[in-house]
N, C-alpha and C positions, 0 to 999 in steps of 0.2 A: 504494500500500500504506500503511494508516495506523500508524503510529508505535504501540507498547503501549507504558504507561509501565513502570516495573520491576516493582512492587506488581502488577500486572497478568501481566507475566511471571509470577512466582513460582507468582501463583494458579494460573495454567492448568499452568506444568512440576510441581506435585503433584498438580493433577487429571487428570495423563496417568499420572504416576505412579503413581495408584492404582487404574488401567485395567490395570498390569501384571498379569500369571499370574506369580508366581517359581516356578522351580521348586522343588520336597520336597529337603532333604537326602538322598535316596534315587535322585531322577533325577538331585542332580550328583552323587554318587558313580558312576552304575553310567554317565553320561558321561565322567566323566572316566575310566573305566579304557577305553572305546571306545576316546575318543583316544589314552591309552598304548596301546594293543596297534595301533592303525592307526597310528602315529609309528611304532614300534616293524616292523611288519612291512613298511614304506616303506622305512626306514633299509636294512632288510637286502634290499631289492627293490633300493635303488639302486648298493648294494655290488656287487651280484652286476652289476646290468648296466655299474657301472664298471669291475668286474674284467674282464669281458665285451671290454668294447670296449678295454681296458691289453693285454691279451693279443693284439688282433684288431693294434692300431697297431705291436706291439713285432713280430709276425709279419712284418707289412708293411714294415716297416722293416729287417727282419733280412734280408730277400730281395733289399735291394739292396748289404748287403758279403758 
């Protein structure tokens, strides 16, 4: 593999750079409210299957006093 010198980095990491799509102020808002409501409806999935299985352990455990 041959060595790039730096000058050489630089060049090619802003001409990948300007190969990027960024997204519109439009796509990261209506992204980022995705991921709040999927964060958001996780959170309360794994409550429920915590509370789930709190209740299943404390059952289980209540049957042997």
């Amino acid at each position: 593999m041959a060595k790039t010198s730096p000058g050489d980095f630089v060049r090619q990491v802003r001409q990948e750079g300007r190969k990027v799509t960024w997204p519109t102020p439009k796509e990261t808002s209506v992204t980022s409210v995705m991921v709040f409501i999927m964060v958001a409806f996780m959170a309360i999935f794994f409550l429920g299957v915590d509370f789930l299985l709190n209740a299943g352990v404390q059952f289980i455990l209540g049957l042997g006093g």
